[in-house]
FIKOLDREN-421826 format. One record per atom (N, C-alpha, C, CB): residue in three letters; atom name; z, x, y. Coordinates in steps of 0.2 Angstrom, whole numbers, padded with zeros to 4 digits. Glycine has a CB too. Layout:
   r  a    up  east north
 ALA CA     Z     X     Y
...
END
This chain:
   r  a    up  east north
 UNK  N  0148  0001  0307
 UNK CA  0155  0004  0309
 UNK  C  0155  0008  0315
 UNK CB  0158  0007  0303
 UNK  N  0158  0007  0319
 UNK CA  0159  0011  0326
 UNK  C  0166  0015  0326
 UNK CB  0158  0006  0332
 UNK  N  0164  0021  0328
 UNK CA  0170  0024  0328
 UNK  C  0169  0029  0335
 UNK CB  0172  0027  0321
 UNK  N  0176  0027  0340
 UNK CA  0177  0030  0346
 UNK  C  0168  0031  0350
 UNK CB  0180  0037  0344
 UNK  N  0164  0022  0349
 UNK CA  0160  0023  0351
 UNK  C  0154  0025  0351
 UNK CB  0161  0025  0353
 UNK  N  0155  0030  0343
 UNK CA  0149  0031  0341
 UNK  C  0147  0028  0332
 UNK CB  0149  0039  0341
 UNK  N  0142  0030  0332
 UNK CA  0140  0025  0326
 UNK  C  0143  0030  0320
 UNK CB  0130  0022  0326
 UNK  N  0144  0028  0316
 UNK CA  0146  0032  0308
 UNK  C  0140  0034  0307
 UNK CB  0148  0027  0301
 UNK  N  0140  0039  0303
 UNK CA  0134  0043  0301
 UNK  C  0135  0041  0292
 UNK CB  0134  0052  0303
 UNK  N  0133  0040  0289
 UNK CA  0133  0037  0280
 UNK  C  0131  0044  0277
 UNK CB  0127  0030  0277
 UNK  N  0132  0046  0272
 UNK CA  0130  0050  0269
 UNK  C  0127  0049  0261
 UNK CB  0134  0055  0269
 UNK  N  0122  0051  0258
 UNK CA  0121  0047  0251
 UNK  C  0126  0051  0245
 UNK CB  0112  0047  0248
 UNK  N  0124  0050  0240
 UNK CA  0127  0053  0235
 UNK  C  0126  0060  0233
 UNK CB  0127  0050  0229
 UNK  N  0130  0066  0232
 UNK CA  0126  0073  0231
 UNK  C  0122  0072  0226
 UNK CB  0129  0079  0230
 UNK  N  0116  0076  0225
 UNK CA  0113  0076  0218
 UNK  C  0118  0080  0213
 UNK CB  0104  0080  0218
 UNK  N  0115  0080  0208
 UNK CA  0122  0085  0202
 UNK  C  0120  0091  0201
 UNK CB  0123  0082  0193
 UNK  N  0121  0092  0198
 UNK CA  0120  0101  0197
 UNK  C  0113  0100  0190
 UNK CB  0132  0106  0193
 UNK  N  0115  0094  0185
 UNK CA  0111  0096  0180
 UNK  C  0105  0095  0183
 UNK CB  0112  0092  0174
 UNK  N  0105  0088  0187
 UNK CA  0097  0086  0190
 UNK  C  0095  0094  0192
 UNK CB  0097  0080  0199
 UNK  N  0098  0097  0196
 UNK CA  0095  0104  0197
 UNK  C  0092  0109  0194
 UNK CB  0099  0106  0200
 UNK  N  0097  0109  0188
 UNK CA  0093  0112  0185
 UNK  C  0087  0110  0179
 UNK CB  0096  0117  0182
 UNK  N  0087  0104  0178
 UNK CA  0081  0100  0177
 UNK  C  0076  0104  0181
 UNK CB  0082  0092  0180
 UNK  N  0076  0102  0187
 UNK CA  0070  0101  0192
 UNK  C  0069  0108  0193
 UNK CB  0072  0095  0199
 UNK  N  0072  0113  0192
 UNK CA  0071  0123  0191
 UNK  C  0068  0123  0184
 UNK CB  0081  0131  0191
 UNK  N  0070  0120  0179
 UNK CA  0065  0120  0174
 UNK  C  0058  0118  0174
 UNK CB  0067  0117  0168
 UNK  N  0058  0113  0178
 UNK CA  0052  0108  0179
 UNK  C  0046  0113  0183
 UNK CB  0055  0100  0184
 UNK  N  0050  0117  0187
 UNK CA  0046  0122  0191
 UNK  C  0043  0130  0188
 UNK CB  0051  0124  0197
 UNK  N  0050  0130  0183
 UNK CA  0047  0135  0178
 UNK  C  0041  0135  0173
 UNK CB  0051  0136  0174
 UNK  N  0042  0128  0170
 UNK CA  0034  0125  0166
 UNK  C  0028  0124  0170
 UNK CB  0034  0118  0163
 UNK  N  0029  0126  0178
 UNK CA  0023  0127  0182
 UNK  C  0022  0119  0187
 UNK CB  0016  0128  0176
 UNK  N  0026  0114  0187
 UNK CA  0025  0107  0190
 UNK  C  0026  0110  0198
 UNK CB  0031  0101  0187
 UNK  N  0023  0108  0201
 UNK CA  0024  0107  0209
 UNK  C  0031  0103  0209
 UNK CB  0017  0102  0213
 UNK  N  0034  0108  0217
 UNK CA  0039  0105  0218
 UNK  C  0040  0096  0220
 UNK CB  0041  0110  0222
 UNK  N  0033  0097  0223
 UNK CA  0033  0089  0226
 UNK  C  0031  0085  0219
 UNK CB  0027  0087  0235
 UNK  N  0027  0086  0214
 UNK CA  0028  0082  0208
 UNK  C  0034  0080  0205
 UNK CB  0026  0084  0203
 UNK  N  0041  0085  0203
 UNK CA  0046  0087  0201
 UNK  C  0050  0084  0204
 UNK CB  0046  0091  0201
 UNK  N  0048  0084  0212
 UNK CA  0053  0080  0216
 UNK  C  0052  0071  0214
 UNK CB  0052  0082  0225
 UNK  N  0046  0071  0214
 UNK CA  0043  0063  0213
 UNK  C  0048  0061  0207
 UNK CB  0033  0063  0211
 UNK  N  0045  0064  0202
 UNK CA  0048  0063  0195
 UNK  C  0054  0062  0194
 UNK CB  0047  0068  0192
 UNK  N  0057  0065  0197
 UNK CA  0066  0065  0197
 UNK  C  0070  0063  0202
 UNK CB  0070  0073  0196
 UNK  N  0066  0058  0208
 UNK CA  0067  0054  0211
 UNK  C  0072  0058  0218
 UNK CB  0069  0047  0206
 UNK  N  0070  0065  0221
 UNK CA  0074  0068  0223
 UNK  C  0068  0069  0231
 UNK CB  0077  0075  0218
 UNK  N  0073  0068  0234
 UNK CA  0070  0067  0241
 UNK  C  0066  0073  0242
 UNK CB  0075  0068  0248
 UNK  N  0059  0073  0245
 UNK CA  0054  0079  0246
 UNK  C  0057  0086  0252
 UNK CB  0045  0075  0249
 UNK  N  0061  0084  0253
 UNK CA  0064  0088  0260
 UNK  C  0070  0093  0253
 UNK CB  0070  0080  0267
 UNK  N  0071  0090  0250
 UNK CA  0078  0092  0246
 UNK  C  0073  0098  0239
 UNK CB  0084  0082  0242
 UNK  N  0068  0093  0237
 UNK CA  0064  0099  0233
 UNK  C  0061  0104  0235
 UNK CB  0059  0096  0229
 UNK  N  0058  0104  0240
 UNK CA  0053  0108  0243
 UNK  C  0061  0115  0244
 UNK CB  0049  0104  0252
 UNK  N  0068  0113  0248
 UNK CA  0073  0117  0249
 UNK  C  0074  0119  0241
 UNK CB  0081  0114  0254
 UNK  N  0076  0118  0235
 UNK CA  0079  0120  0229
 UNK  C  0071  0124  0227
 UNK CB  0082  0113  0222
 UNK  N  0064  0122  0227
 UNK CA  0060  0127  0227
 UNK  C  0062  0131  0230
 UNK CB  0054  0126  0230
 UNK  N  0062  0134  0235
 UNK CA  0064  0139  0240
 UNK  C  0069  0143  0238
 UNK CB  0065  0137  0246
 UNK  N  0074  0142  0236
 UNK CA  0079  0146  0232
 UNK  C  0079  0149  0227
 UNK CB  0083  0144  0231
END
């Protein structure tokens, strides 16, 4: 899809709020964020940021 030239940018679906706090429990029982991310199928960019917060 092109619009005025430029290409559309797509965006995915937000994650939910429960996945989140899944994956802050998952950090509380000690799992690495990049396991946690694996596990719950959550981009490593996106876990590594909810770690960090």
């Amino acid at each position: 899809m092109l619009t005025a030239g430029k290409e559309a940018a797509w965006m995915g679906k937000p994650y939910s709020s429960d996945l989140r706090q899944r994956f802050v429990a998952a950090l509380d029982e000690g799992m690495s964020a990049s396991a946690a991310g694996r596990r719950m199928r959550i981009a490593r960019a996106t876990a590594v940021r909810w770690a960090a917060t």
